[in-house]
N, C-alpha and C positions, 0 to 999 in steps of 0.2 A: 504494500500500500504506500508504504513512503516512497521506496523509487516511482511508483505513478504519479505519486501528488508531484515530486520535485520534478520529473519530466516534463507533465503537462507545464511549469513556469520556469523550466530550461537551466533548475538549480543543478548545480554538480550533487552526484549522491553515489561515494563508495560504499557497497559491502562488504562487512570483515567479518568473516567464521571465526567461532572460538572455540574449543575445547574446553569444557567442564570439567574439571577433577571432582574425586570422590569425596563426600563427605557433604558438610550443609546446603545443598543446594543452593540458595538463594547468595549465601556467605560468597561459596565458590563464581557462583554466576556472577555475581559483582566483581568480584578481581577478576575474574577473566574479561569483563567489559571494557574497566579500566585500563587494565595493559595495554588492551588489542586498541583502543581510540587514546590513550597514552603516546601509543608509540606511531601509532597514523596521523598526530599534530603535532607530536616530533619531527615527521618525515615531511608537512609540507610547511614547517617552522614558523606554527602556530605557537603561541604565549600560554594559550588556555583553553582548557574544555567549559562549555558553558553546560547547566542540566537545567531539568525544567521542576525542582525540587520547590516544593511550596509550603503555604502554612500550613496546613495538613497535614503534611510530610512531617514537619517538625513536631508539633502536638504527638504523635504517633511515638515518634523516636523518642521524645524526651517523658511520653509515660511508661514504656516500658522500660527506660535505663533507670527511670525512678523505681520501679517495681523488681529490678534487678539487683537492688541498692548499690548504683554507680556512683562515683567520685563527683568531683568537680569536671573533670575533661568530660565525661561523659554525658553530663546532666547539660554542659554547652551547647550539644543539641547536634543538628545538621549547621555547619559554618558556612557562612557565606562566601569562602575564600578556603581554601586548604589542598594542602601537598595528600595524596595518599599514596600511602605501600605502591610500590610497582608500577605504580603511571607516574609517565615520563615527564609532564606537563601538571601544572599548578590546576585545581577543578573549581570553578567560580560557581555561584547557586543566588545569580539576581530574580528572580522570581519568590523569593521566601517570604515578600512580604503581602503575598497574595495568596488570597483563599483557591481552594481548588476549584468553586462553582466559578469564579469569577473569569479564571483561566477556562473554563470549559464553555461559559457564554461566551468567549470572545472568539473561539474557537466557531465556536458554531453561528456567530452573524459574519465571520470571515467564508462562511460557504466551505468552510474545510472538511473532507472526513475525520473522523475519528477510531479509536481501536482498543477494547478492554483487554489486557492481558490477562489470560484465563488464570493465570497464579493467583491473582487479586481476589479469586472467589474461593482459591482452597483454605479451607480453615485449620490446614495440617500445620499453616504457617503462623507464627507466634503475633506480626504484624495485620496481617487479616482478622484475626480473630479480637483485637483491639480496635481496626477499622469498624468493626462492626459493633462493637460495644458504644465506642465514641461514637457514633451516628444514631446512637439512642439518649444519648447525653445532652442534650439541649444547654443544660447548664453552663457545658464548658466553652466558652470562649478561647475561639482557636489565637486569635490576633494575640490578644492579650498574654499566651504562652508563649508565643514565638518572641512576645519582647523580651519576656522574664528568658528564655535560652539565650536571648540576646548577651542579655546581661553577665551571664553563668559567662557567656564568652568571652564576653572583655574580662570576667576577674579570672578568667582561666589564664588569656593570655599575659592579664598583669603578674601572678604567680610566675608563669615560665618566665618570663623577663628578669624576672629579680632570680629565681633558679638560676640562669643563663650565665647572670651576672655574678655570681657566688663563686660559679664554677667556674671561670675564665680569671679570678681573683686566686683561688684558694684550693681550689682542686688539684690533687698530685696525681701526673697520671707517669705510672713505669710498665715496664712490661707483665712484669709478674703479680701487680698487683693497681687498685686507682683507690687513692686514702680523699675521702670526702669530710665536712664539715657537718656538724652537729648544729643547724640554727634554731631560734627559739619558737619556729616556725615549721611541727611536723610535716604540714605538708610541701613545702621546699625541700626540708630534709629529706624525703620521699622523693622526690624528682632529682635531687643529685644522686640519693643512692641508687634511681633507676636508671640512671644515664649512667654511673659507673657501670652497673653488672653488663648495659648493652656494650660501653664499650670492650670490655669481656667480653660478649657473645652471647652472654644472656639476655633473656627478655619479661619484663615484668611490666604491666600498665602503674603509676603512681598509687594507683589506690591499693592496687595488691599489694606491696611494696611497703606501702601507710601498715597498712593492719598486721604483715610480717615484722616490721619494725616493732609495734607497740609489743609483741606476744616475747620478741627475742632479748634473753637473757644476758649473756655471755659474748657468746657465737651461735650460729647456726647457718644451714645449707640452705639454698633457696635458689628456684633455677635452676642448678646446676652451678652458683656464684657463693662460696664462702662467704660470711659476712659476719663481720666482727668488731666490736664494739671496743673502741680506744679513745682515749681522756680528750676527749674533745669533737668525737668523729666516727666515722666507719671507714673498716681496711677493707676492701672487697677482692677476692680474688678468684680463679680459678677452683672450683671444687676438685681435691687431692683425687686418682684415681683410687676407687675399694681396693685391698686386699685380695686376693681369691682365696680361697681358702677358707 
């Protein structure tokens, strides 16, 4: 249907196959979308992907990261600007501050077809099944969520800014090990010791990170990343290989 539509008005329109890996469907189908139009606005030295991501969108995301009990990054919502995993090119989302009906009358006095993806209706999927709750909710006011993710956003990225900044002051980074700073600020402290264990080769979101912090004693493993608790700070390093035996 889309190469029709752009034919009939002589817009260029490549197809790009993707391959699906195994595991969360929807999860995988998103990073394989990404890559594959990542790396086709790499090729013809595009700045940016644009999507068509709305209030609705957002309201969805940010009730179920609430219902999951996410962090701060996460409660931020869909951002109107952000890098992801594996695509080559920055993903912008100027339509967020539009309702989905609004987006879809405009569609429809422009004489455009339109197209429901049949996933939209399976309820096998965690966001469907919240779609459909929210469209019994009258109550909730989508706009008004989208400002509060708004918000979550900017303090998300004023945290990483001062993180950023700690770590470019105070961070020791060697081979065998990255020594980070204890601030009076858990969740900063959380965001240097997750950028330590990455630059190790671990991987931990902040908030995971947050809650291992609070539970560790001593030392302990985490990731696959040592982490260990010295007068001022965390040592992080490679976890020692087990013994056999």
């Amino acid at each position: 249907m889309v190469v029709r539509v752009c034919g009939q008005r002589a817009i260029a329109c490549d197809v790009i196959r993707v391959t699906v890996g195994k595991g969360n469907l929807q999860d995988r189908a998103r990073a394989a979308r990404y890559a594959a139009l990542g790396d086709w606005a790499a090729q013809q030295g595009l700045n940016a992907i644009a999507t068509a991501h709305h209030a609705d969108d957002q309201v969805e995301t940010l009730l179920m990261r609430l219902n999951r009990g996410a962090g701060l990054s996460g409660l931020a919502g869909i951002r109107a600007s952000t890098a992801i995993d594996g695509c080559a090119v920055p993903v912008i989302r100027p339509l967020l501050g539009f309702r989905k009906r609004e987006l879809a009358a405009i569609v429809t006095e422009s004489g455009l077809p339109s197209v429901q993806d049949p996933s939209n209706r399976d309820e096998s999927f965690d966001r469907v099944r919240m779609r459909a709750h929210l469209a019994k909710a009258e109550w909730i006011d989508p706009a008004a969520l989208a400002r509060s993710a708004a918000y979550l956003a900017e303090a998300e990225a004023t945290l990483q800014a001062m993180a950023d900044e700690i770590w470019q002051a105070e961070a020791v980074v060697r081979d065998e090990a990255v020594i980070v700073p204890e601030t009076r600020h858990a969740e900063i402290t959380a965001r240097l010791v997750a950028r330590a264990m990455a630059t190790l080769g671990g991987e931990s979101a902040p908030g995971e990170t947050a809650a291992f912090l609070k539970k560790l004693d001593r030392r302990g493993n985490f990731a696959g990343i040592l982490i260990e608790r010295e007068a001022g700070g965390y040592r992080c390093s490679r976890e020692p290989p087990r013994r056999s035996g």
